[in-house]
C-alpha positions, 0 to 999 in steps of 0.5 A, a space after each residue: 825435088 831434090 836439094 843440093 847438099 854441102 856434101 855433094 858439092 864439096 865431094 867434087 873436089 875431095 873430101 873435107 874431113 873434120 875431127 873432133 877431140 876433147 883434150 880429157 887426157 891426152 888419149 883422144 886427142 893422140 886419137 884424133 891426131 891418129 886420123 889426121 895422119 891417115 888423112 894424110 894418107 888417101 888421095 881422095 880428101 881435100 882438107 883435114 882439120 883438128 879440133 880440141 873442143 875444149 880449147 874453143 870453149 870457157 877457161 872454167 869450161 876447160 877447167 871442170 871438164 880437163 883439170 878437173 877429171 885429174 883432180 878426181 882420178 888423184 884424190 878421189 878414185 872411187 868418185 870416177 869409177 862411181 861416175 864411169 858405172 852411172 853414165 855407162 848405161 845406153 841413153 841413160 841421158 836422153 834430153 838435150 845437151 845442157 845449157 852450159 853446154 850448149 853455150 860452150 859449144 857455139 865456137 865449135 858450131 861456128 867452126 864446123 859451119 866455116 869448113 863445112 865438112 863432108 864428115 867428120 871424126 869424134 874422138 870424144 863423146 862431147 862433140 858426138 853428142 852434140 853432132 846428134 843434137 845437130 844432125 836432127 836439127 838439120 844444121 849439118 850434112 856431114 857423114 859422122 863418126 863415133 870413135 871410142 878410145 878404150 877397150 870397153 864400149 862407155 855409154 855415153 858415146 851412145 847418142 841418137 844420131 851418127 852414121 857409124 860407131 867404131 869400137 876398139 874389139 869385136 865384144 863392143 861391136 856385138 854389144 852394142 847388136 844386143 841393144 839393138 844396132 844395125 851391124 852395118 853401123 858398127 864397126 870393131 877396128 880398134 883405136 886408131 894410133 899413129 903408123 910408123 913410117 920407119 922400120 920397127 928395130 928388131 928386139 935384141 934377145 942375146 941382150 938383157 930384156 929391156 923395161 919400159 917404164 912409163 909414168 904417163 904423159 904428166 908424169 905419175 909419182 906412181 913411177 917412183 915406186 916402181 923403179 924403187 921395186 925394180 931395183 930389188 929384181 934378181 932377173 937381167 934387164 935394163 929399163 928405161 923409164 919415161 917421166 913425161 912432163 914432171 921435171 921433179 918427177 924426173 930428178 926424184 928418179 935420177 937421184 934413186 937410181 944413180 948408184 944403179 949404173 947404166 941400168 937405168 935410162 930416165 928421161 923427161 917428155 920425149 917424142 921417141 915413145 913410138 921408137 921406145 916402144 919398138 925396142 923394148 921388150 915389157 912395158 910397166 905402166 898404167 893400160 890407158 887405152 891409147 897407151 895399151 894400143 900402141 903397145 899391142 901394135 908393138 908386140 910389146 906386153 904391159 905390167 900394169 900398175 896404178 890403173 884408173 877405176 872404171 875404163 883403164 881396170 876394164 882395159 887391163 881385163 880385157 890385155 890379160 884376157 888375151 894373155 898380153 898383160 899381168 896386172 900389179 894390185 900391190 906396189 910391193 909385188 911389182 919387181 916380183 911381178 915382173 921377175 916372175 914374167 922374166 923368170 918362167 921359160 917362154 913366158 915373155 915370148 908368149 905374151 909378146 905374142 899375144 900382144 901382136 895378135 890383139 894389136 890394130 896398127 891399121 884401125 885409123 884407116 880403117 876408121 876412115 875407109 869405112 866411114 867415107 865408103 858407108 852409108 850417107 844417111 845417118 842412123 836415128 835413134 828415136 827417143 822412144 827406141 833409146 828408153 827400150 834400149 835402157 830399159 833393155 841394157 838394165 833388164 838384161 835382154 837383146 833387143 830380139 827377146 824385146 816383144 809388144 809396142 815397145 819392142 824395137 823395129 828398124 826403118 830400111 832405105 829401100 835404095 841403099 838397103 842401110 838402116 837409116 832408123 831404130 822406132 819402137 813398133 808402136 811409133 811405125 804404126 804412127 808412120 803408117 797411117 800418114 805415110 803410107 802410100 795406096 799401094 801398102 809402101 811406106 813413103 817417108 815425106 816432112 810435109 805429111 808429118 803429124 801436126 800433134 806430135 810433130 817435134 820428135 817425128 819431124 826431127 826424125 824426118 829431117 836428119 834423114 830426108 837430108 833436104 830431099 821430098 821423099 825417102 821410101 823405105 821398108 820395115 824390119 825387125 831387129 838384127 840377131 845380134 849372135 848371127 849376123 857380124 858382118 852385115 
């Protein structure tokens, strides 16, 4: 007998696509917002609605989680950059998600139960985490996915139920093969940023090159800084700096430069950036990942300054690997810095050039195109299987080079081919003795769950029987992660 989903019922007249934000900076929700407009965009989705996590939840929620991690990037850097590197092993934190959170999160549960959604969209790893916890519990019957929204893949948007993870560059995708993913439920689209629906305006170049200068959307003292160092430069050029939300910020740089001329254009928090993007010809800021993605998308190379230690030190890495940006570790060196790109012959042109190549203007799309066409049951991440990836990602190994009961073995939907769970070898074992069938297959049913250790095997079962009696499927070891991308 077979029950029907919220899903199958709701398909029938087009897709209802939630996407989940959590406004800790404004890079995930400009994500989220991302793919809202490609929603826009496809014929086959009904509904689409945004929600930031942290509006639904308690002021003190909001203050820790939001206000709080600026205090920290602003007064104590090495204290975020020591939290990135703690939280940033896989399944590091294997327990359920903590009461307090658990209490914040009944608006978001309440909300999600009103739409009912057909899939849904995390920007953020809060509500990928708790999407997991209710996918195993069976609250939900929406496809869901992970979105990263930096260039390198953070742990803790690692969780032990989804149905796809996107990641910004080909490197996180074999990553994550390494602990053990199936490639078929990881995908490297980049970070979905909005699309222009203009024209892009094509750059100038019998004109001075133009800087853009930003200080982020809050509006960095940082900036003060770096106008004051482009004022010494010997090159051409014309500058338009951005401010963001500081009105003080904005006055301080107005003062600074108002004997410069019509060199320099200041302006407070505006809704042209994409445009600015377009025209300028280097961007001199901090390489948030949403920032440098737009950027790349632009053809536009960054000088990078001021970036915050953990995830945007790694996204510069990552831009001046690909030969996009050149990184400021002094506040004395930035208008040498920048001379030195403008100076040297090609120099800018190749950068530009690197820059268009990395950039991802489609990944939103893509998010959405390989989200709603994949698999329907989600991937299980057993809490057995999440210590061997651990103690695998500490030990330095691939999950293949894994050997002995707690090596990894991947469960397979006979009828769809997907992986639909990640066990440690010993716990199939457990599976066999109860669910195979006298011909040798393996036949998953909940009523023949082990009444000894039927709280992690049940959840097992019911994120993927998905309401159904039975799900027949096959044993297999781990992927190559270094031979197989694409499967």
């Amino acid at each position: 007998m077979r029950t029907t989903s919220a899903r199958a019922e709701a398909t029938d007249s087009g897709q209802r696509i939630l996407i989940l934000s959590a406004g800790v900076g404004s890079g995930h929700n400009s994500a989220a917002a991302a793919v809202q407009q490609a929603c826009a965009e496809r014929t086959d989705i009904a509904e689409v609605q945004v929600l930031d996590v942290l509006q639904v939840s308690s002021v003190l929620y909001r203050a820790l989680l939001g206000k709080g991690y600026f205090v920290l990037v602003e007064d104590l850097p090495w204290l975020v950059e020591w939290g990135y590197d703690i939280s940033n092993p896989p399944f590091r934190r294997r327990g359920p998600i903590d009461p307090w959170t658990r209490v914040n999160s009944s608006p978001v549960i309440s909300a999600i139960k009103r739409f009912r959604p057909t899939a849904i969209v995390c920007t953020h790893f809060l509500p990928a985490q708790l999407l997991a916890t209710l996918l195993l519990r069976g609250v939900i019957d929406a496809k869901t996915a992970v979105v990263t929204t930096d260039y390198d893949f953070q742990g803790l948007s690692l969780t032990g139920a989804f149905h796809k993870i996107f990641v910004a560059r080909e490197e996180g995708k074999v990553e994550l093969m390494a602990l053990g993913l199936p490639p078929g439920r990881v995908a490297a689209t980049g970070i979905p940023i909005k699309k222009q629906l203009s024209p892009a305006p094509v750059r100038d170049a019998t004109k001075p090159p133009m800087l853009l200068i930003s200080a982020g959307a809050s509006g960095g003292d940082y900036a003060v800084s770096v106008v004051r160092q482009t004022m010494h430069m010997r090159s051409a050029f014309t500058a338009t700096v951005v401010c963001g939300r500081n009105v003080a910020l904005r006055q301080r740089i107005e003062a600074l430069v108002a004997s410069a001329g019509e060199r320099y254009t200041v302006l407070g928090f505006t809704t042209e950036m994409p445009q600015l993007l377009q025209r300028a010809d280097l961007f001199v800021g901090k390489p948030g990942g949403l920032s440098a993605s737009e950027c790349m998308a632009a053809g536009l190379p960054m000088v990078l300054v001021n970036p915050i230690p953990g995830q945007e030190v790694r996204n510069g890495d990552y831009l001046m690997e690909q030969g996009a940006a050149v990184r400021c570790n002094a506040a004395a060196t930035i208008g040498w810095k920048i001379d030195e790109v403008l100076r040297e012959p090609g120099k800018l042109q190749m950068m530009q050039a690197a820059a268009q190549r990395t950039g991802r203007p489609d990944a939103a799309a893509n998010v959405l195109s390989e989200l709603l066409s994949g698999p329907s049951r989600p991937l299980v991440v057993t809490r057995a299987a999440q210590r061997t990836i651990l103690a695998a990602s500490e030990q330095r190994f691939v999950a293949t080079d894994l050997t002995g009961p707690s090596s990894l073995v991947r469960l397979v939907d006979q009828a769809s081919g997907s992986t639909v769970a990640l066990l440690q070898e010993e716990e199939v074992a457990d599976l066999q003795k109860r669910h195979s069938t006298p011909d040798g297959e393996l036949v998953l049913r909940r009523s023949q769950a082990s009444p000894l250790r039927h709280w992690e095997e049940r959840r097992l079962l019911r994120a993927m029987l998905r309401g159904e009696d039975a799900l027949p499927v096959r044993v297999e070891g781990p992927p190559e992660p270094f031979r197989d991308l694409t499967g």
